[in-house]
C-alpha positions, -999 to 999 in steps of 0.1 A, spaced: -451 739 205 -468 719 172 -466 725 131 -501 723 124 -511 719 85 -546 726 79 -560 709 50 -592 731 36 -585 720 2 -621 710 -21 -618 673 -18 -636 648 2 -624 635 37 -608 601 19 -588 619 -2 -573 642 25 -566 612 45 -553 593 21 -526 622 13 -521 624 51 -510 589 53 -486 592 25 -472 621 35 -466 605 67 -482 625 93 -477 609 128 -507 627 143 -545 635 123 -570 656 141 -603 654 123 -632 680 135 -665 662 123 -701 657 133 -689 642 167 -671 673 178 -706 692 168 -726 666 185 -705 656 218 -677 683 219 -653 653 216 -622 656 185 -612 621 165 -571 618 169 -554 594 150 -517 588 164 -494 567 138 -464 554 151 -442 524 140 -465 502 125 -493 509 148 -522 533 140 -549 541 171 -581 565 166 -599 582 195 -623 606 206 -608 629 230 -623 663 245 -609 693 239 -598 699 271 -576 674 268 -563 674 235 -529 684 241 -521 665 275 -534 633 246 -511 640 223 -480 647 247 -484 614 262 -494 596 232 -463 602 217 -438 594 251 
């Protein structure tokens, strides 16, 4: 029940960030070294003027998100 834009464009992480932000995105999932390492994805929820980042599992991605945004 979610858009999901992909970014694989050539640019560095700031950059796709950046764009992100501008765009307006309220949610940012960001697969890095941590999800290699720990199995645990970096979400970034923007809503109002409040931004929070944190490392969730997989396993509960979605149940995150769903009540992030309630």
């Amino acid at each position: 029940g979610y858009d999901v834009l992909m970014d694989d464009r050539d640019e560095r992480p700031g950059v796709k960030f950046k764009d992100a932000d501008l765009i307006g995105f309220p949610i940012r999932i960001t697969l890095g070294q941590k999800y290699i390492q720990e199995k645990k994805i970096e979400v970034t929820i923007r809503q109002f003027n409040v931004t929070k980042t944190e490392l969730v599992s997989s396993g509960s991605l979605s149940s995150f998100i769903r009540d992030s945004l309630s």
